[in-house]
C-alpha positions as CSV (number, residue, x, y, z in Angstrom):
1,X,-9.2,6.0,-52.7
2,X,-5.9,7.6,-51.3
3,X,-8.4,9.0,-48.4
4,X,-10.2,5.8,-47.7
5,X,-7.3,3.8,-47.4
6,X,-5.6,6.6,-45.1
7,X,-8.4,6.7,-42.8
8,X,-8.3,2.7,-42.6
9,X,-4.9,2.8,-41.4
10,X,-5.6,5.9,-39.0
11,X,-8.2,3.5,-37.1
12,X,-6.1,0.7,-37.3
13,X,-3.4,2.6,-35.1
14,X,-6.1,3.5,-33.0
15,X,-7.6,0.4,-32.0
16,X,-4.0,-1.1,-31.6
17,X,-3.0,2.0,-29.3
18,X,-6.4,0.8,-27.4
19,X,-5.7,-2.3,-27.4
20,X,-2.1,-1.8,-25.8
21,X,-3.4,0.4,-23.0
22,X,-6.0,-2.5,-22.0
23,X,-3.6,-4.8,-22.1
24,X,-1.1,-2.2,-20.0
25,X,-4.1,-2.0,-17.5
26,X,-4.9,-5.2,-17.0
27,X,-1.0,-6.7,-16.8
28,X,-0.6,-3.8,-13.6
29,X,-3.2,-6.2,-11.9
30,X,-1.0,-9.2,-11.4
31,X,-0.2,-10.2,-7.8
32,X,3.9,-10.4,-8.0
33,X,4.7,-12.9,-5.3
34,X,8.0,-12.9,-3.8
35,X,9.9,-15.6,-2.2
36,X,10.6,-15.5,1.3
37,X,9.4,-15.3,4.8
38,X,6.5,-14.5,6.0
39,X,5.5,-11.6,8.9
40,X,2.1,-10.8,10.4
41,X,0.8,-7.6,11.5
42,X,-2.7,-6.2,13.2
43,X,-3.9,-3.1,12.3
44,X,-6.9,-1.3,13.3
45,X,-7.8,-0.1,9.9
46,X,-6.1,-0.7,6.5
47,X,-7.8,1.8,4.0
48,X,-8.0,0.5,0.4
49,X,-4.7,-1.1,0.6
50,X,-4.7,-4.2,-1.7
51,X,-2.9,-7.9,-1.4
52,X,0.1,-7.4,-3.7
53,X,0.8,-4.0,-2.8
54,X,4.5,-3.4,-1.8
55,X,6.4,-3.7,1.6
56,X,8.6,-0.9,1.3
57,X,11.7,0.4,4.1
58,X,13.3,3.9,2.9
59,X,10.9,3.4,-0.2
60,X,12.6,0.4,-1.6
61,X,10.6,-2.7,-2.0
62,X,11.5,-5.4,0.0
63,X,8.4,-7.7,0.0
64,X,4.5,-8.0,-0.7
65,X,0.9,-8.4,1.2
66,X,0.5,-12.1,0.6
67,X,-3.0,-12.1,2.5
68,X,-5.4,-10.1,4.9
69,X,-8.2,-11.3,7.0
70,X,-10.5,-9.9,9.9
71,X,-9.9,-11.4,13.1
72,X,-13.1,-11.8,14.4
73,X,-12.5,-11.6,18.4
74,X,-11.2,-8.1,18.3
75,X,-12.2,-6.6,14.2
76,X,-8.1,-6.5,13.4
77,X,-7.3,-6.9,10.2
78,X,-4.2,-9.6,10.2
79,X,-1.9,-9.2,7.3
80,X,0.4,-11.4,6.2
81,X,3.8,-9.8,4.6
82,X,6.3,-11.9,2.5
83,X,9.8,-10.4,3.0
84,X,12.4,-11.6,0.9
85,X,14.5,-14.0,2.3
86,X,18.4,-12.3,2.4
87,X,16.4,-9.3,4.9
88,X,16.8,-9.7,8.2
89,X,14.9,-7.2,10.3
90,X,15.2,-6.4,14.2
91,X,12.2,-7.1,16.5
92,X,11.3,-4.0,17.3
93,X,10.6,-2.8,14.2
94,X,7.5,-0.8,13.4
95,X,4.4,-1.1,10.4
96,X,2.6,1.7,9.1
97,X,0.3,1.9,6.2
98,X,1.1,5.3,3.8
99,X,0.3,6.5,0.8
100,X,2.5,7.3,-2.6
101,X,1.4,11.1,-2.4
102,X,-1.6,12.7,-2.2
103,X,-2.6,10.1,-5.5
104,X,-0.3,7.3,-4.9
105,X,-1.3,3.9,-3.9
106,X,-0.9,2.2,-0.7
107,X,2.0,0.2,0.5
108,X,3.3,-0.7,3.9
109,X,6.1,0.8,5.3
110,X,8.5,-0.8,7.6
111,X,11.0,1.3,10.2
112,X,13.5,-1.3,11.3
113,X,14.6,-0.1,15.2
114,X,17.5,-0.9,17.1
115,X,17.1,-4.5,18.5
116,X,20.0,-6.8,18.9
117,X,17.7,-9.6,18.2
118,X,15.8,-10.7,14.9
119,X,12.3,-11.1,13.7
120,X,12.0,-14.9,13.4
121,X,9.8,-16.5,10.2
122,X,6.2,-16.3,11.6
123,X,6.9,-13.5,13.6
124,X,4.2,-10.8,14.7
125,X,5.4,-6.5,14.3
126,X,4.0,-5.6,17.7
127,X,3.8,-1.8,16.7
128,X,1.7,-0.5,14.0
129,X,0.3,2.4,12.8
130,X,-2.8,2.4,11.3
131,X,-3.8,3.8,7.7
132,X,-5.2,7.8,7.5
133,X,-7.4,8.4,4.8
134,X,-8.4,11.7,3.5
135,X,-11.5,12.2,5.1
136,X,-9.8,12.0,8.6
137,X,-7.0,14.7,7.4
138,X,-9.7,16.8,6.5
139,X,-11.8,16.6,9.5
140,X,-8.9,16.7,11.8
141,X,-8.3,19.9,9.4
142,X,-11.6,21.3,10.6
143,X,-11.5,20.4,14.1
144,X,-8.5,22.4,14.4
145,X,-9.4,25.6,12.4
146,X,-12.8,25.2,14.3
147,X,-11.1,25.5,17.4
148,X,-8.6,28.1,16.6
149,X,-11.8,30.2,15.7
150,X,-12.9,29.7,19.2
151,X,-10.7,30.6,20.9
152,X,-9.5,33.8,18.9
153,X,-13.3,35.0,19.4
154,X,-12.6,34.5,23.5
């Protein structure tokens, strides 16, 4: 009886524990919005980057993707940025798309520059850098060692 009633509670814990990670899972899905002001940017390519992923400047978050679209005239993708409100950033400063390590997520990084004048609500980042993914690295990896071997064999 002892055994029975141990291995009852053993499976309980371990549909709970199951249960927690789902619900873990699931609660990391959640768009977090932020209040604030809105930015646009145009970037050739974006990766797997997601609406809700973090703005970011010297890796602390100061905003969120709020939406992306394809503008169909020129195949940008246009992504709207909430910033938070109290951030004021100059106009010349830049957009890239990175990665959290080699495993990390995606989240957009911003470089303020040195402009007297601000970014106004609305505004457009005029200078972006696009997203790399891994297969590019690699073949840009290639490329090179390919050519090294060429001309070491001249």
């Amino acid at each position: 009886m002892k055994r029975i009633t141990l291995e009852i509670l053993v499976g309980a814990l371990v549909v709970l524990i199951g249960f927690g990670f789902v619900q873990y899972a699931y609660s990391g899905k959640q768009v977090k919005t932020v209040a604030g002001y809105t930015l646009t940017a145009r970037f050739g390519k974006v990766g797997t980057i997601q609406v809700g992923a973090p703005v970011r400047i010297a890796g602390v978050t100061v905003g969120r993707i709020a939406q992306m679209s394809l503008d169909r005239a020129n195949y940008q993708v246009v992504m709207d940025m909430t910033i938070q409100p109290d951030l004021k950033l100059p106009a010349d400063t830049k957009a890239s798309i990175t990665t959290d390590g080699l495993l990390g997520g995606k989240y957009v990084k911003l470089m303020p520059g040195q402009a007297t004048d601000m970014l106004k609500p609305g505004a457009r980042i005029a200078e972006t850098k696009d997203a790399v993914s891994l297969e590019d690295l690699v073949g840009k990896i290639v490329s090179l060692a390919i050519g090294n071997d060429e001309a070491e064999a001249k």
